[in-house]
VOPAGU-2260 file (C-alpha; in pm, 1 decimal, decimal comma):
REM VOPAGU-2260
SITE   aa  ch    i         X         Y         Z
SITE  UNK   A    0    -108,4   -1016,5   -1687,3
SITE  UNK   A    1     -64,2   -1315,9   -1882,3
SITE  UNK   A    2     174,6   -1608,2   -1826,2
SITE  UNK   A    3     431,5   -1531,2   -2086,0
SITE  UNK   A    4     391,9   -1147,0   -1968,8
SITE  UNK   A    5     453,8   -1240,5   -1590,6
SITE  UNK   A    6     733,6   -1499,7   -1655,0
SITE  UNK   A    7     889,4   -1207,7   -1899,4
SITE  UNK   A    8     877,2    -962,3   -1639,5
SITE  UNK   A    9     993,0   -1124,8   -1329,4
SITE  UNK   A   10    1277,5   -1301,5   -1560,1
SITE  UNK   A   11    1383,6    -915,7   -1596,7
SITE  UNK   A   12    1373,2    -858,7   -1212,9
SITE  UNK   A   13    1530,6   -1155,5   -1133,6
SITE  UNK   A   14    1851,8   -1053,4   -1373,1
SITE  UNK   A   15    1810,7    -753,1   -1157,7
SITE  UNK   A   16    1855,1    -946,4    -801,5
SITE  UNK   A   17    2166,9   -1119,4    -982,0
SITE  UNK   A   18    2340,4    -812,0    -929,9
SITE  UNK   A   19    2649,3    -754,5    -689,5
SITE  UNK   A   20    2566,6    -374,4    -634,4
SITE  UNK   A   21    2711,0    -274,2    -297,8
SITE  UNK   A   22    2307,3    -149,6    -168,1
SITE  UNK   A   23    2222,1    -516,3    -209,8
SITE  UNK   A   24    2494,0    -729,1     -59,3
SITE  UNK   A   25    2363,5    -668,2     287,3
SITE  UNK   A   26    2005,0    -824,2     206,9
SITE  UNK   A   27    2165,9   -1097,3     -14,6
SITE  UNK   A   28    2385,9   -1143,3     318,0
SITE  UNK   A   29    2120,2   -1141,4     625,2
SITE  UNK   A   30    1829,9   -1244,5     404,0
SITE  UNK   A   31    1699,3   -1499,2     674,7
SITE  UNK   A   32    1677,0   -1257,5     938,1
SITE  UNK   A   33    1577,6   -1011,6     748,0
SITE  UNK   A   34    1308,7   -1171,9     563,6
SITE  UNK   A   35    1211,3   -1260,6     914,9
SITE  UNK   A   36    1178,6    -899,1    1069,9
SITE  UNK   A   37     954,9    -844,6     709,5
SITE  UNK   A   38     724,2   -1117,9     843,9
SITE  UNK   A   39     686,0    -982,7    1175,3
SITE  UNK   A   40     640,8    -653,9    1079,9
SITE  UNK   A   41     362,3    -753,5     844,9
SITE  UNK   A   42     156,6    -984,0    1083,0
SITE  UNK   A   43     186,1    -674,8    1330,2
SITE  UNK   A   44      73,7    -426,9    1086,2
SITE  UNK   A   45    -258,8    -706,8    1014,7
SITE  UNK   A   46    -313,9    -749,6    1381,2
SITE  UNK   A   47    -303,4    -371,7    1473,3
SITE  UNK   A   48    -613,8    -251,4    1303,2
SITE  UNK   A   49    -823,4    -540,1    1514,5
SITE  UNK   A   50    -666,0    -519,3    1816,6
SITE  UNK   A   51    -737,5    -103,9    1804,4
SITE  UNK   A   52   -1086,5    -141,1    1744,7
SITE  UNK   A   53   -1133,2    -409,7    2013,8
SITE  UNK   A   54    -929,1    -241,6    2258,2
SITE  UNK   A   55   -1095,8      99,0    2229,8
SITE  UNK   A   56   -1358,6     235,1    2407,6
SITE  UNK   A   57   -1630,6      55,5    2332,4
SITE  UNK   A   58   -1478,7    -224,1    2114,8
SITE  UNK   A   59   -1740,8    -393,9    1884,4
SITE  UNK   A   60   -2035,7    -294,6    2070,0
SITE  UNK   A   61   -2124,8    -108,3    1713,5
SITE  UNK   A   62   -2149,6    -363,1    1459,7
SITE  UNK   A   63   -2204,6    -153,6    1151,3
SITE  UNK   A   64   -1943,9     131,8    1324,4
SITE  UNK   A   65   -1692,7    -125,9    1418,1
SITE  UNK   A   66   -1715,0    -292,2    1054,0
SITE  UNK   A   67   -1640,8      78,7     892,5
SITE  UNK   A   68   -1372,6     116,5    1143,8
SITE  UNK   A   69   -1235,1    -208,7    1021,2
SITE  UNK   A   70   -1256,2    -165,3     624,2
SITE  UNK   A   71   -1111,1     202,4     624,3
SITE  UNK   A   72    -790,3      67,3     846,8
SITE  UNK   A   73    -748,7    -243,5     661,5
SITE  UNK   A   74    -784,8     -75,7     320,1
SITE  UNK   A   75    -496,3     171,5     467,0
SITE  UNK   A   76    -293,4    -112,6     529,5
SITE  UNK   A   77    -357,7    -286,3     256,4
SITE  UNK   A   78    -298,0     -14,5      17,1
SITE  UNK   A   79      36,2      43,7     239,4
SITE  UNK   A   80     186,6    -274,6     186,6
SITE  UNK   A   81     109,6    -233,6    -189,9
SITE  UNK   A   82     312,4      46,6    -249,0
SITE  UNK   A   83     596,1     -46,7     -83,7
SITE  UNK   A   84     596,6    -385,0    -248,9
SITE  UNK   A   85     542,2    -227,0    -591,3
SITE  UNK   A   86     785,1      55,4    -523,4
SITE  UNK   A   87    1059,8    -182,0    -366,9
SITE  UNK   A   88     988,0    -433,3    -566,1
SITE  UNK   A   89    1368,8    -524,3    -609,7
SITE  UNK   A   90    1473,1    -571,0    -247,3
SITE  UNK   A   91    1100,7    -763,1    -209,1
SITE  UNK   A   92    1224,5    -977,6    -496,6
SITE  UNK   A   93    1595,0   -1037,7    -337,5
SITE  UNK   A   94    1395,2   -1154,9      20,8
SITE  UNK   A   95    1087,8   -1353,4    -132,3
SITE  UNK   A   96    1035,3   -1537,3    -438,4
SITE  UNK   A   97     945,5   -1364,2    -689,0
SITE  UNK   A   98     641,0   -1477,0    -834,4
SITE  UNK   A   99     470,4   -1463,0    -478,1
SITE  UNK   A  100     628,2   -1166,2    -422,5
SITE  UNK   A  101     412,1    -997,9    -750,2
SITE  UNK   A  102      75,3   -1203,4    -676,4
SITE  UNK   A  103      98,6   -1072,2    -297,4
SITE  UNK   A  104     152,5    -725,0    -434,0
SITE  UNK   A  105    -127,9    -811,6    -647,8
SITE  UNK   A  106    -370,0    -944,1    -391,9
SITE  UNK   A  107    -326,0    -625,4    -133,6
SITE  UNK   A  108    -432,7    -408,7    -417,5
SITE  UNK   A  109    -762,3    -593,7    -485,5
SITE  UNK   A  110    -880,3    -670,8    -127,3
SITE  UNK   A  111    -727,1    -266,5     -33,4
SITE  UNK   A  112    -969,0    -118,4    -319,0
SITE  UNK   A  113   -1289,6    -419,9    -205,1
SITE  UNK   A  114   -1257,9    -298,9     135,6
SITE  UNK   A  115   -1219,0      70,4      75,7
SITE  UNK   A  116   -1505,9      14,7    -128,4
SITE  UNK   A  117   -1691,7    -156,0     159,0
SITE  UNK   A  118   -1608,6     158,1     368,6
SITE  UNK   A  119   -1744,1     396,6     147,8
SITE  UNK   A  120   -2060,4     154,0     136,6
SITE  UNK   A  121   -2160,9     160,4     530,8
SITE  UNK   A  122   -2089,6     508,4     540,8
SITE  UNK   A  123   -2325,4     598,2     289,5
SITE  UNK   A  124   -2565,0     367,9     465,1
SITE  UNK   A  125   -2560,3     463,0     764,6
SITE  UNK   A  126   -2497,5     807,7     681,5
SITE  UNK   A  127   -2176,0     833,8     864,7
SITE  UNK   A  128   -2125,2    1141,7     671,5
SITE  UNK   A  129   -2376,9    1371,3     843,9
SITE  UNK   A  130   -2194,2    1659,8     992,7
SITE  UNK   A  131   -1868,3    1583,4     873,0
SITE  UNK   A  132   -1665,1    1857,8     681,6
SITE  UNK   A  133   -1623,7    1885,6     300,2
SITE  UNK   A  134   -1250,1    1695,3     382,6
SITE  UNK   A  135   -1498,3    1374,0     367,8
SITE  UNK   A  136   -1528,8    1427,1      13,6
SITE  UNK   A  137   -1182,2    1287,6     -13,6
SITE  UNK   A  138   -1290,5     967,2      54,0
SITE  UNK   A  139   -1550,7     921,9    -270,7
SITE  UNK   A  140   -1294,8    1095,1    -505,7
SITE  UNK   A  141    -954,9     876,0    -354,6
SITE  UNK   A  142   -1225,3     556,2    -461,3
SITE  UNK   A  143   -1249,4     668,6    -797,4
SITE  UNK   A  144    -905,1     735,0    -885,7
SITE  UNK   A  145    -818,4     402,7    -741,2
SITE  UNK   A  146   -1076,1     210,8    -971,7
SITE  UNK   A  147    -928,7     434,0   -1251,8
SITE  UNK   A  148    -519,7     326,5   -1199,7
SITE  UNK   A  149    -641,5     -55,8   -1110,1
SITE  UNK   A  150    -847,2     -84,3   -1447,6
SITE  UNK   A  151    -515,6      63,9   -1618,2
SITE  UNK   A  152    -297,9    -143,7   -1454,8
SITE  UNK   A  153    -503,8    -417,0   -1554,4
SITE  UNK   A  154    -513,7    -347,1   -1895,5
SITE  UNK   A  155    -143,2    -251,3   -1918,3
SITE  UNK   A  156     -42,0    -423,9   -2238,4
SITE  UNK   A  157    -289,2    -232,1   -2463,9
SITE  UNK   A  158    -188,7     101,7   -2240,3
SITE  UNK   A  159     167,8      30,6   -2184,1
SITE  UNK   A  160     262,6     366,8   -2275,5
SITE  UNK   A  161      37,3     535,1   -2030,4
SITE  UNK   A  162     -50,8     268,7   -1742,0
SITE  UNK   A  163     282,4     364,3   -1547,5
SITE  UNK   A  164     175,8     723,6   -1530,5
SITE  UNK   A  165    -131,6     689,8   -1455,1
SITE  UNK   A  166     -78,3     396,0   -1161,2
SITE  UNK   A  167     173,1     659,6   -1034,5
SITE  UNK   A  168    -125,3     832,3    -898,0
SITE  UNK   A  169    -183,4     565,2    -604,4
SITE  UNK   A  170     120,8     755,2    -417,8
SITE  UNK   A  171    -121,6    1084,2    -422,1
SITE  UNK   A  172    -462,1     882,8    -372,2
SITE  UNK   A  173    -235,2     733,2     -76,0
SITE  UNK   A  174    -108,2    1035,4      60,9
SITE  UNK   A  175    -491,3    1228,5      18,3
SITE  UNK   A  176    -677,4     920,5     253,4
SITE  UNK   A  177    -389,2     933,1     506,9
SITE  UNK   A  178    -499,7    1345,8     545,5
SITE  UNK   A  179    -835,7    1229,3     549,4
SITE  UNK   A  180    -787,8    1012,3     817,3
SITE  UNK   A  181    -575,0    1237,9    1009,5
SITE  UNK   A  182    -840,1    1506,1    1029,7
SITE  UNK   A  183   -1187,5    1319,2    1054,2
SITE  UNK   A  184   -1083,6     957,0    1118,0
SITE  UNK   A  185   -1273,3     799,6    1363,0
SITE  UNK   A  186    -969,5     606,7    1501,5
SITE  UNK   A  187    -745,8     865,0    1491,7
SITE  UNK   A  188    -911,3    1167,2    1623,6
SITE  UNK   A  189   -1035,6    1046,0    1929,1
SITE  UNK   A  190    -803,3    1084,3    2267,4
SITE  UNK   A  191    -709,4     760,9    2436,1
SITE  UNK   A  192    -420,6     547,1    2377,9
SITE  UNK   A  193    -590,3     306,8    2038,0
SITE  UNK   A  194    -585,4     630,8    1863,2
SITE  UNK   A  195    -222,9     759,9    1966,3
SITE  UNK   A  196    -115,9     409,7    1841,0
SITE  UNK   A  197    -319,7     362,9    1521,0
SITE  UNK   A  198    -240,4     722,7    1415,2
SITE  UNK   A  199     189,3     649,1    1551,1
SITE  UNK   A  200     140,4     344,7    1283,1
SITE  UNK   A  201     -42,6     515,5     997,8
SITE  UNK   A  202     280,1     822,9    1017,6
SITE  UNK   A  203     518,6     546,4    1034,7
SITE  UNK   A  204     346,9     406,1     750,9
SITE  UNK   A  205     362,3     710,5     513,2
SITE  UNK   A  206     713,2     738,1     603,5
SITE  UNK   A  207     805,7     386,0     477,1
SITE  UNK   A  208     599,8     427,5     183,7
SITE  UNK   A  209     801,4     790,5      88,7
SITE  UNK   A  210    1131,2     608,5     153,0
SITE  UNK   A  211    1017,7     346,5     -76,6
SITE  UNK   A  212     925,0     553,1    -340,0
SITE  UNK   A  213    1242,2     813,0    -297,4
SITE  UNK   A  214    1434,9     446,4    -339,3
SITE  UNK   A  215    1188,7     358,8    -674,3
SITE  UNK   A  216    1268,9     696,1    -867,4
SITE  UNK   A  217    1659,5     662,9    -735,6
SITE  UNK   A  218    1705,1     385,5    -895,0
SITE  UNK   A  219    1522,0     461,9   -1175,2
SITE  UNK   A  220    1727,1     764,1   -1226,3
SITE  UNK   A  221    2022,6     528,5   -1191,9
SITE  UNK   A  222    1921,8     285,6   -1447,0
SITE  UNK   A  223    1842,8     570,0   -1721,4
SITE  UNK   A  224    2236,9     711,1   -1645,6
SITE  UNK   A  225    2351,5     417,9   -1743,2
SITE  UNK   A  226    2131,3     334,1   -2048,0
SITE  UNK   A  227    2256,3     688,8   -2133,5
SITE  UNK   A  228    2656,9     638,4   -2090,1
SITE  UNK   A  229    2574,5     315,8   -2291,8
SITE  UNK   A  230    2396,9     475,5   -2600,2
């Protein structure tokens, strides 16, 4: 997005922020501590996919197997963290600044899809795929609708009045790896403790990401009744 664009656009969320709505005195009140949980929560969520692989059996005895292992829950994190910043993007905005607020939303994106991306990579190399199930198909397709919504996004001024529908598909691409992983992922399927905690995270996960999104179209749905009482 260019300068003017960006500027434009977080001048419009910022007018946003200014608002006194009831749902958004409590961050404007605690945003300190709040903002501090945020952190926390975030450096835990980038710790845990490391600390599962090295704790499991077998750690990073596998270099090619522990760097798959790595990429796929990375991307999943990665990915995580953008939707909920893009999706909450007004409560994000009230806790951080803005502008590093929409490059960080930015940068998860790029290094989710160049690690997912990686993934895909080793396990075609390795032929990780070998016996799996046709669910592991999920994985190639879920990479090429994610190139598809980030080369819209990217060129949202010429497709402004598409982009938004189309990026709207991350939620499903999202929602389609998180099965995947659930039934073939190699962190998740296994039975010792790693897995029970990596797959406890990636539900907990999904669930912050739906409440995000039920808050995105509820207060879109909010903003049209209003431009509609107006008119």
């Amino acid at each position: 997005m260019a300068r003017g664009g960006l500027a434009a656009h977080l001048t419009v969320e910022e007018g946003k922020v200014d608002k006194t709505a009831p749902r958004r005195k409590f961050l404007l009140a605690h945003k300190r501590p709040v903002k501090t949980v945020v952190l926390l929560l975030a450096a835990g969520a980038l710790a845990a996919p490391l600390l599962v692989v090295g704790l499991s059996p077998g750690g990073f005895s596998n270099a090619s197997f522990s760097a798959l292992r790595l990429c796929a829950l990375y991307s999943f994190t990665l990915i995580f963290m953008n939707i909920v910043t893009g999706a909450a993007r007004l409560p994000v905005y009230m806790l951080f600044n803005p502008r590093r607020a929409y490059i960080f939303h930015l940068t998860t994106g790029a290094l989710g899809f160049s690690l997912a991306v990686a993934h895909g990579a080793i396990v075609v190399v390795t032929r990780h795929y070998a016996g799996r199930n046709a669910i592991w198909l999920i994985g190639p397709i879920a990479l090429g609708a994610l190139a598809v919504t980030i080369f819209v996004a990217l060129d949202k001024k010429r497709l402004r009045r598409v982009w938004r529908r189309i990026h709207q598909i991350n939620y499903l691409i999202f929602v389609a790896i998180f099965i995947k992983a659930m039934v073939i992922g190699s962190d998740i399927v296994t039975h010792d403790a790693t897995s029970y905690v990596m797959k406890t995270l990636m539900i907990i996960y999904v669930v912050i990401a739906a409440g995000a999104t039920a808050y995105r179209v509820w207060d879109y749905e909010r903003a049209a009744a209003r431009r509609r009482l107006r008119a």
